[in-house]
C-alpha positions in Angstrom: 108.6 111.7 84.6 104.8 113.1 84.4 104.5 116.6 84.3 103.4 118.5 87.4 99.9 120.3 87.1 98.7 123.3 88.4 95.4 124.4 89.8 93.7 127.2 90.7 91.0 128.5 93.0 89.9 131.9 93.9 89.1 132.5 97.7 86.4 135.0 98.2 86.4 134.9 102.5 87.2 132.6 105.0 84.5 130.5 104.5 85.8 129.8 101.4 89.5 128.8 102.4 88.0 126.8 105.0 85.6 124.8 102.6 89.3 123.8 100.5 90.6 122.6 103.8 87.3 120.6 104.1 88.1 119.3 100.3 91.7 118.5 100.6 91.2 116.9 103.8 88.8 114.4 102.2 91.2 113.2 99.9 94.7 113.5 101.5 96.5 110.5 102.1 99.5 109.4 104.8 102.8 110.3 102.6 101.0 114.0 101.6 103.5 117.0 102.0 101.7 120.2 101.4 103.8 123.5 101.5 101.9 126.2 102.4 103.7 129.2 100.6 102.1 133.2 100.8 103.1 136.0 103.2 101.9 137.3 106.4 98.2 137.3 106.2 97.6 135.0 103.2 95.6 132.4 104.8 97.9 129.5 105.5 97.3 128.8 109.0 93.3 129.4 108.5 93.6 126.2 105.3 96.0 124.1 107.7 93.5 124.7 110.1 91.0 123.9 108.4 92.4 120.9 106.7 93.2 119.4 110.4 89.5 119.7 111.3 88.5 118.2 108.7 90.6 115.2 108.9 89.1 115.1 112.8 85.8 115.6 112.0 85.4 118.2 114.4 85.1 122.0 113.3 85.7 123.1 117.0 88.6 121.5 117.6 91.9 123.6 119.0 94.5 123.6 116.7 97.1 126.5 117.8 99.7 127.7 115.8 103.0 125.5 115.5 105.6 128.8 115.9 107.2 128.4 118.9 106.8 124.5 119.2 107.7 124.2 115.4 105.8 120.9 115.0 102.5 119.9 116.1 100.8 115.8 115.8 97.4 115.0 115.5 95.6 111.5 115.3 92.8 112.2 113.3 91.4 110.1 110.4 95.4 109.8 109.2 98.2 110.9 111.3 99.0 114.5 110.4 101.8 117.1 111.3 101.1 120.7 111.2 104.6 122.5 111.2 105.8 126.2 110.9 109.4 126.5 109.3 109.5 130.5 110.2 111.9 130.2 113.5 114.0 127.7 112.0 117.3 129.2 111.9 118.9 126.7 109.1 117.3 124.1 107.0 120.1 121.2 108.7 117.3 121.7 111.6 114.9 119.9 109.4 116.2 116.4 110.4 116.2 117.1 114.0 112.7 117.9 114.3 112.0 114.1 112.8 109.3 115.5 110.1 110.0 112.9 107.9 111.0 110.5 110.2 107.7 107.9 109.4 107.6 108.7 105.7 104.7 107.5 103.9 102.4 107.1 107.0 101.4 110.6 108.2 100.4 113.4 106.3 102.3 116.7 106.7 101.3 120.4 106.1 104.5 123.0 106.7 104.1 126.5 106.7 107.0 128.7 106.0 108.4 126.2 103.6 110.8 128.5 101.8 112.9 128.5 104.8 114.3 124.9 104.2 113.3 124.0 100.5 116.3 122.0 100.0 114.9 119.7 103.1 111.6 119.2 101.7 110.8 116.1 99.6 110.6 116.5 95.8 106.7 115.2 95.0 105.9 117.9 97.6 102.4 119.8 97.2 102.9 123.8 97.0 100.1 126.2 97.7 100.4 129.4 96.7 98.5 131.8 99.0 98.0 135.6 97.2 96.1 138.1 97.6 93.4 138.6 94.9 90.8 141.3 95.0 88.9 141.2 98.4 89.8 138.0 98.8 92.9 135.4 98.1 94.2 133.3 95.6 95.2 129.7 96.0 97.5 128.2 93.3 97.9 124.7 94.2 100.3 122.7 92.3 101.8 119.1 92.6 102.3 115.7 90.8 98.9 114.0 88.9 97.8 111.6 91.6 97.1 114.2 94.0 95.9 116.6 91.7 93.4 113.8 89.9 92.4 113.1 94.0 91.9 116.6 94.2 90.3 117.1 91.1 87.7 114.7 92.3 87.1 116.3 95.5 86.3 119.3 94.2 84.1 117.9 91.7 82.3 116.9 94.8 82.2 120.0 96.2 80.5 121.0 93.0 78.0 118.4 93.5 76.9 119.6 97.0 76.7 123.2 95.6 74.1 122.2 92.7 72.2 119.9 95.6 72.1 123.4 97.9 74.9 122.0 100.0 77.8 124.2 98.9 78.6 125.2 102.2 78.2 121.9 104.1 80.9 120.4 106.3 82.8 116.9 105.1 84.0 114.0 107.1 85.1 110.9 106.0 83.5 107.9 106.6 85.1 104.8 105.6 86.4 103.5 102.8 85.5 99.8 101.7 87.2 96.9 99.8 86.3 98.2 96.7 86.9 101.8 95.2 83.8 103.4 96.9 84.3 105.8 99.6 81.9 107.4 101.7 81.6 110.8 103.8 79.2 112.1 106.0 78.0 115.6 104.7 76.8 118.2 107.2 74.6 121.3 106.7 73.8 123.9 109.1 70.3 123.1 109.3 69.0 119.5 108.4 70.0 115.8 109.0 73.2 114.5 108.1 73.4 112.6 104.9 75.7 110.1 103.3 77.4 111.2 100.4 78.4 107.8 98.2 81.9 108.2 96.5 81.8 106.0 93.5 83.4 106.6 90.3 83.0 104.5 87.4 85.2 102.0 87.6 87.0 101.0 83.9 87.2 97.2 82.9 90.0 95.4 83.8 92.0 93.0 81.1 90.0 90.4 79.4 90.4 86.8 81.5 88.0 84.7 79.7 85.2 84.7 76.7 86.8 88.5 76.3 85.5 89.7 79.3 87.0 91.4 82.5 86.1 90.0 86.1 83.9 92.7 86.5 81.6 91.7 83.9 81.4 87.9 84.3 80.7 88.4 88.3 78.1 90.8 87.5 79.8 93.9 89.6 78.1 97.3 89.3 80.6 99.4 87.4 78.5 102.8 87.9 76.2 103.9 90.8 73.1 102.8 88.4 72.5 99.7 90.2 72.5 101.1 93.8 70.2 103.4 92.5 67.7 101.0 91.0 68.0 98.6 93.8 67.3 101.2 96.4 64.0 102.4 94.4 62.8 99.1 93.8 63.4 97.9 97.7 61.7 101.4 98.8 58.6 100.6 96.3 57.8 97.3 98.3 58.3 99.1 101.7 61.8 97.8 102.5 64.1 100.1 104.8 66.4 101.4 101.9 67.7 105.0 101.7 66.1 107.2 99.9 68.6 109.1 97.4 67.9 113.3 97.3 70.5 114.2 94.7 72.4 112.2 91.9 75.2 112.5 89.7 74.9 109.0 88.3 77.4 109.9 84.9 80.1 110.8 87.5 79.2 108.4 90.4 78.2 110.8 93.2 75.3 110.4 95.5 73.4 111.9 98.6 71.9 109.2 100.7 69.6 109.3 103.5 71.5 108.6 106.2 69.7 104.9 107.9 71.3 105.3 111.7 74.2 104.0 113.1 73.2 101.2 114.9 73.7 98.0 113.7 73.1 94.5 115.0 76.5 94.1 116.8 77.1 94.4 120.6 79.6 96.9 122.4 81.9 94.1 122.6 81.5 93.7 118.7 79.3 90.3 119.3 75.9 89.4 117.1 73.0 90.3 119.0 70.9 87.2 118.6 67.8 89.0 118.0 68.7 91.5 115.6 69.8 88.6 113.4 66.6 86.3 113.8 64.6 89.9 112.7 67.4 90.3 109.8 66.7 86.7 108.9 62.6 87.3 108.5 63.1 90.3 106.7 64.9 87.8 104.3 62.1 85.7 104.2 59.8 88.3 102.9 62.4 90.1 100.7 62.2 85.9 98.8 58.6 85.9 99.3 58.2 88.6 96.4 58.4 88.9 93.0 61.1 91.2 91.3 61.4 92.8 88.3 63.7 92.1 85.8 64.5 95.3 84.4 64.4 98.9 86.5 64.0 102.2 85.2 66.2 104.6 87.1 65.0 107.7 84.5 64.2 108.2 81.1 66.9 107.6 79.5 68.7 104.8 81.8 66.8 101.4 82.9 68.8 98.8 85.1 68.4 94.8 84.2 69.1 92.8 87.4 71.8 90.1 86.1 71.4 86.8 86.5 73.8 85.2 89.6 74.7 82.6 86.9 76.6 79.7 86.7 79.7 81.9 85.1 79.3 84.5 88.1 79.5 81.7 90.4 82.6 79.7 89.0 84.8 82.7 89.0 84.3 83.4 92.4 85.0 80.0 93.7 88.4 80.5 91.7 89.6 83.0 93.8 89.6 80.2 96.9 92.6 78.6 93.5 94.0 81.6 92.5 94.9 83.6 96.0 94.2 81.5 99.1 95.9 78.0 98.1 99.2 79.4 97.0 98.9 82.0 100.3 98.1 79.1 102.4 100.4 76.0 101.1 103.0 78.6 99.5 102.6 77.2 95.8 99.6 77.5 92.6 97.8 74.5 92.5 98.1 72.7 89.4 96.4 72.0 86.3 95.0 68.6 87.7 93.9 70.5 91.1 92.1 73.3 89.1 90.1 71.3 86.7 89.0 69.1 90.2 87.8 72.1 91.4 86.3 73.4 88.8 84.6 70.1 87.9 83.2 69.8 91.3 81.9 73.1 91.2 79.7 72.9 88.0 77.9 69.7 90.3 76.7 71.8 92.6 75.8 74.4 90.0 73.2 72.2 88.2 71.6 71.7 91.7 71.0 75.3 92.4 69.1 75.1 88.9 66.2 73.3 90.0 66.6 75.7 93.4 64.8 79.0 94.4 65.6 82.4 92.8 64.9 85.5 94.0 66.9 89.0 94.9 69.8 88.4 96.1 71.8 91.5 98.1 74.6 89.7 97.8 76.2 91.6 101.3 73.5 90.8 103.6 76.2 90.9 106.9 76.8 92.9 109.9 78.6 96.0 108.6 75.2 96.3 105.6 72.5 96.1 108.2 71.6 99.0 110.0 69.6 98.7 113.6 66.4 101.1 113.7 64.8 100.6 117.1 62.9 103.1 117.4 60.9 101.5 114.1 58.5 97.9 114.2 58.4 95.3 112.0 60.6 94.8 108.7 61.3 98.8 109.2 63.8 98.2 112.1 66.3 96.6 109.2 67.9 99.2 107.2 69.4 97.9 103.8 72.2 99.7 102.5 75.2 98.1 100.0 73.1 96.2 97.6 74.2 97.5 94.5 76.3 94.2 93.6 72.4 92.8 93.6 71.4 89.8 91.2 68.5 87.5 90.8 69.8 83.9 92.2 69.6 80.9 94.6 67.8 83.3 97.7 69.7 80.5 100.2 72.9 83.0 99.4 71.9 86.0 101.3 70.8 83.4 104.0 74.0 82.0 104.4 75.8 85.6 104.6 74.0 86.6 107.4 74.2 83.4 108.9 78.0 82.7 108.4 78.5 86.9 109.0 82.2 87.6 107.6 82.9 90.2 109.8 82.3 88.5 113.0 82.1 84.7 114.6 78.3 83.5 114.7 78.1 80.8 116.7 77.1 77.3 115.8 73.9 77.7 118.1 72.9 80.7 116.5 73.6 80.0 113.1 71.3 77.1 113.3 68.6 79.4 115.0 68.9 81.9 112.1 68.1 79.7 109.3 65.5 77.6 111.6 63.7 81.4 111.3 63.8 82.4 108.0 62.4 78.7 107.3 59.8 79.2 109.5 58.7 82.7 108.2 59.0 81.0 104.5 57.1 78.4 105.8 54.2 80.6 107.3 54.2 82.2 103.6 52.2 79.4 102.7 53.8 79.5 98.8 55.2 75.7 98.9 58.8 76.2 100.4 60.7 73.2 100.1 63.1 73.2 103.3 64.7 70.2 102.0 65.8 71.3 98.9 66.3 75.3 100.5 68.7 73.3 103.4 71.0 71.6 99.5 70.7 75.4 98.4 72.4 76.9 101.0 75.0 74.8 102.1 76.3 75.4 98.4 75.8 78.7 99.4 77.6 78.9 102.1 80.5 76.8 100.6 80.5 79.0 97.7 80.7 82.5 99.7 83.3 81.8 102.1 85.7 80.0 99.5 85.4 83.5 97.9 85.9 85.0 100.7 89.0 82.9 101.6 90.2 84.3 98.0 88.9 88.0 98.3 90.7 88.4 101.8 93.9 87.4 100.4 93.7 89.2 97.2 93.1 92.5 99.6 96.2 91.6 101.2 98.4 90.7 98.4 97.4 93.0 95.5 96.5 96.0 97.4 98.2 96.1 100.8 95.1 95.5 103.2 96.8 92.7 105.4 94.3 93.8 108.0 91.6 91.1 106.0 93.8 88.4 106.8 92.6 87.9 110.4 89.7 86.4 109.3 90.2 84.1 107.3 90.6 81.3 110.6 86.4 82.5 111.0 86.4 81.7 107.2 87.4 78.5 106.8 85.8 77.3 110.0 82.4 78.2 107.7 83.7 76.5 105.0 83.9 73.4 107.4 80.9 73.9 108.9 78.8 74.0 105.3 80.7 70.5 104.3 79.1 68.6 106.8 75.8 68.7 104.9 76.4 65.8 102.3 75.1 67.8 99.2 78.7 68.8 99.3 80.2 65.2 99.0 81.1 65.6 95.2 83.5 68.2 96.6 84.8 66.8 99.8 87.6 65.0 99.0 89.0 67.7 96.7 89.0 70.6 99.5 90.6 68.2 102.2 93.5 67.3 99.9 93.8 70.8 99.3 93.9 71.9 102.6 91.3 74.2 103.2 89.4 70.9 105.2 
C-alpha cells in the first residue's frame, strides 16, 4: 500500500482559505471525501464554502451551513455534498443519511468528521484546520493521487501569482479526450483568460520501429507546439490567441480568451454560413507558405512534422485495433490486417503527388470560435492546433466538412468544399480540383476510420462511453467518402469488414 503524504499551507486571511477552495475545487473529482477537521472558528465552513463555489463557478452563490439539515446537494461541475457531522448523535446515523449511498460519483466534504470516524471511508482526505499566528494552518493529508492532483493545482496557482494573477478566481472549463484541461481564470479587473492545463505527457511503450504512438502520429507531448503554431498563425494575421504568460517546462499557459460563440445553432445545428467562411479561411491558411521550423525563444525552436505516411497508417489502424472487434465482437485477423494495411499504403502514394500545406488537424465545430462583431478571415478564431503538421491541406477540408461532433448534411458538405475550391481557385496559383477532389476523399476516409477507432478507444480504455453515440454520424462519412472511386483499391476490404 502507497504511503499517505502530507501537505501543508499557511492561511494568512480569508482570502487565502478561499483561494485553496478555488484550488481544490479545480481538481476534485466524484469519489473525493474531504474531512474537514479544526475547532470552532478554524475555517472549515469558509474552505467548504469556498470549494462549493468554485465547483459552480459562481462566487455569490448561497451555500448555508448543513447543521440542522446535516447534508446539503449541489449540482455543480460534479455532484457534491456538503455535510456537518456535529448534531449527529451516533456514528450508526451515518448510513441513514445515504452519504455514501452513490459512491464514486459525487464528491463529498464533511465537517465534524471526528464524530463518526469509524463511518468514513478509509482513502478519505483530512484537513487539519489550526490556528497559526494571525491566521490558520491547513494540514491537508491523503493518499498520492489526490495529493499529486493537488500538487498540480497549486503549482497552478503559483503560476497565476508570478503572471500577477495570484488572487484570480478559477473555474473549470472542460476537459478534452486527451490529458489537457482547461479553466477560465478571472481577475478583478481585466478580461477573462483561458488558462491551458497541459502537462507533459511521458511516452507510452514502444509499438513499432521503438517508438510510442505518440511519436509516430506526431502528437505534441509539451505545450511547445501550441505555442509555435499560435505565433506563427498570428504572424500571418490569422485569429489565434495570443499567449500573455508561459510555463512551457511544466505545461501551463494563459490564453486570450477568442469568445464563445462558435458556428453551431441553439439547437446544436451547423450554421451554413459560418462553415462556408470557415471553409475560405482554409483556403487562404493552403494558399501560404509555412515554415518549417519555429522558434518559440532562444533556447527552444519547434519543427512542424511531417503528416507522413507512418502518421497516417497508425491511425487508420485504430478503425483494426478498437472499432472491428467493438463492432463484430472479435480482432480481425492476420489476413484482414495486412488487406488493410496494403490498401492503405495505395492511397498513401497518391497523396504524394498531392498538395501540402499546414494542416490543424482539428478544424471542427468545438475548435472554431464565431467572432461577429469582426470581418473577413478575423471572424474565425483558431484555437486547438497544436497536434499541427505539414500534409495533404484536403485533411482539414474534410474535418470541417464531415464535422465529428455534429451531422453536416450531404447538401452542405458539398457546398463547403464547392467554396474552399472556389476561393483556391480565385488564388490563381494552379489548383488542381481534380487531383484536390482524390486528396480528400482519402482524407475523409482516413479521418473518420480514426475516428471510428478513437471513439471506441475513449470508451473502452478510459471509460468515456459518452463518444460512442457518434460513431452512426461516423461511419455514415466513411460511406459517403467511398463513393468517390479513388477509394476503389479499398472498397471491397471495408464492406467485408463491415464498416460499409
Amino acid at each position: 500500500m502507497t504511503a499517505r503524504r502530507t501537505l501543508q499551507r499557511d492561511l494568512a486571511d480569508e482570502a487565502a482559505t478561499n483561494r485553496l477552495g478555488d484550488d481544490i475545487a479545480a481538481m476534485l473529482k466524484p469519489g473525493d471525501l474531504l474531512a474537514l477537521v479544526g475547532d470552532l472558528g478554524m475555517g472549515k465552513s469558509t474552505l467548504a464554502r469556498a470549494i462549493i463555489r468554485g465547483l459552480a463557478g459562481d462566487q455569490a452563490l448561497e451555500v448555508p451551513s448543513p447543521t440542522f439539515t446535516l447534508v446539503q446537494a449541489y449540482e455543480t461541475r460534479i455532484p457534491v455534498k456538503h455535510v456537518d457531522l456535529y448534531r449527529l448523535a451516533s456514528a450508526d446515523e451515518v448510513e441513514e443519511l445515504g452519504i455514501f449511498d452513490a459512491p464514486g460519483e459525487t464528491a463529498v466534504l464533511v465537517e465534524w468528521p471526528e464524530r463518526a470516524w469509524e463511518a468514513l471511508p478509509g482513502e478519505r482526505v483530512v484537513v487539519r484546520l489550526s490556528e497559526h499566528g494571525a491566521g490558520r494552518r491547513a494540514e491537508i493529508e491523503a493518499e498520492p493521487d489526490f495529493m499529486e492532483r493537488l500538487d498540480r493545482s497549486l503549482a497552478i496557482r503559483a503560476f497565476l501569482d508570478m503572471a500577477g494573477m495570484g488572487g484570480a478566481h478559477r473555474r473549470f472549463l472542460v476537459g478534452d479526450a486527451s490529458t489537457r484541461a482547461y479553466e477560465i481564470v478571472e481577475a478583478s479587473s481585466g478580461e477573462p483568460l483561458i488558462l491551458m492545463n497541459a502537462p507533459p505527457r511521458p511516452d507510452g511503450p514502444p509499438i513499432r520501429d521503438g517508438k510510442p504512438y505518440s511519436r509516430i502520429a506526431h502528437l505534441a507531448e509539451t505545450v511547445v507546439p501550441f505555442v509555435a503554431i499560435a505565433q506563427a498563425l498570428c504572424e500571418e494575421g490569422f485569429a489565434a490567441p495570443q499567449i500573455p504568460a508561459a510555463d512551457l517546462e511544466n505545461g501551463i499557459l494563459l490564453v486570450e480568451n477568442l469568445g464563445w460563440e462558435g458556428v453551431l445553432d441553439a439547437d446544436g445545428q451547423p450554421i451554413a454560413e459560418r462553415y462556408l467562411a470557415a471553409a475560405e479561411l482554409l483556403a487562404e491558411l493552403h494558399g501560404r507558405t509555412w515554415p518549417a521550423q519555429i522558434e518559440v525563444d532562444d533556447a527552444i525552436t519547434h519543427t512542424i512534422p511531417p503528416y507522413d505516411h507512418g502518421a497516417m497508417a497508425i491511425e487508420t489502424e485504430l478503425l483494426t485495433d478498437w472499432y472491428l472487434p467493438h463492432a463484430t465482437g472479435k480482432q480481425p485477423d492476420a489476413a484482414q490486417r495486412d488487406a488493410f494495411g496494403a490498401g492503405w499504403r495505395r492511397m498513401f502514394d497518391i497523396l504524394d503527388g498531392t498538395e501540402k500545406s499546414l494542416v490543424l488537424r482539428d478544424f471542427h465545430s468545438p475548435n472554431i470560435i464565431w467572432r461577429r462583431e469582426r470581418t473577413g478571415h478575423d471572424r474565425i478564431g483558431l484555437i486547438d492546433f497544436q497536434d499541427a503538421m505539414i500534409g495533404p491541406s484536403a485533411y482539414d477540408v474534410a474535418s470541417l466538412a464531415m464535422d465529428a461532433r455534429v451531422t453536416i448534411p450531404t447538401q452542405l458538405e458539398r457546398q463547403i468544399v464547392a467554396a474552399y475550391c472556389e476561393a483556391r481557385r480565385e488564388q490563381g496559383r494552379g489548383f488542381d480540383r481534380d487531383r484536390f477532389g482524390a486528396a480528400y476523399a482519402i482524407m475523409a476516409a482516413q479521418r473518420n476510420s480514426k475516428i471510428l477507432g478513437i471513439f471506441v478507444r475513449l470508451n473502452v480504455r478510459d471509460g468515456k462511453p459518452g463518444y460512442l453515440r457518434h460513431l452512426p454520424r461516423i461511419r455514415d462519412y466513411v460511406v459517403r467518402a467511398f463513393e468517390h472511386p479513388v477509394l476503389e483499391p479499398l472498397r471491397d476490404i471495408y464492406r467485408q469488414a463491415g464498416v460499409l
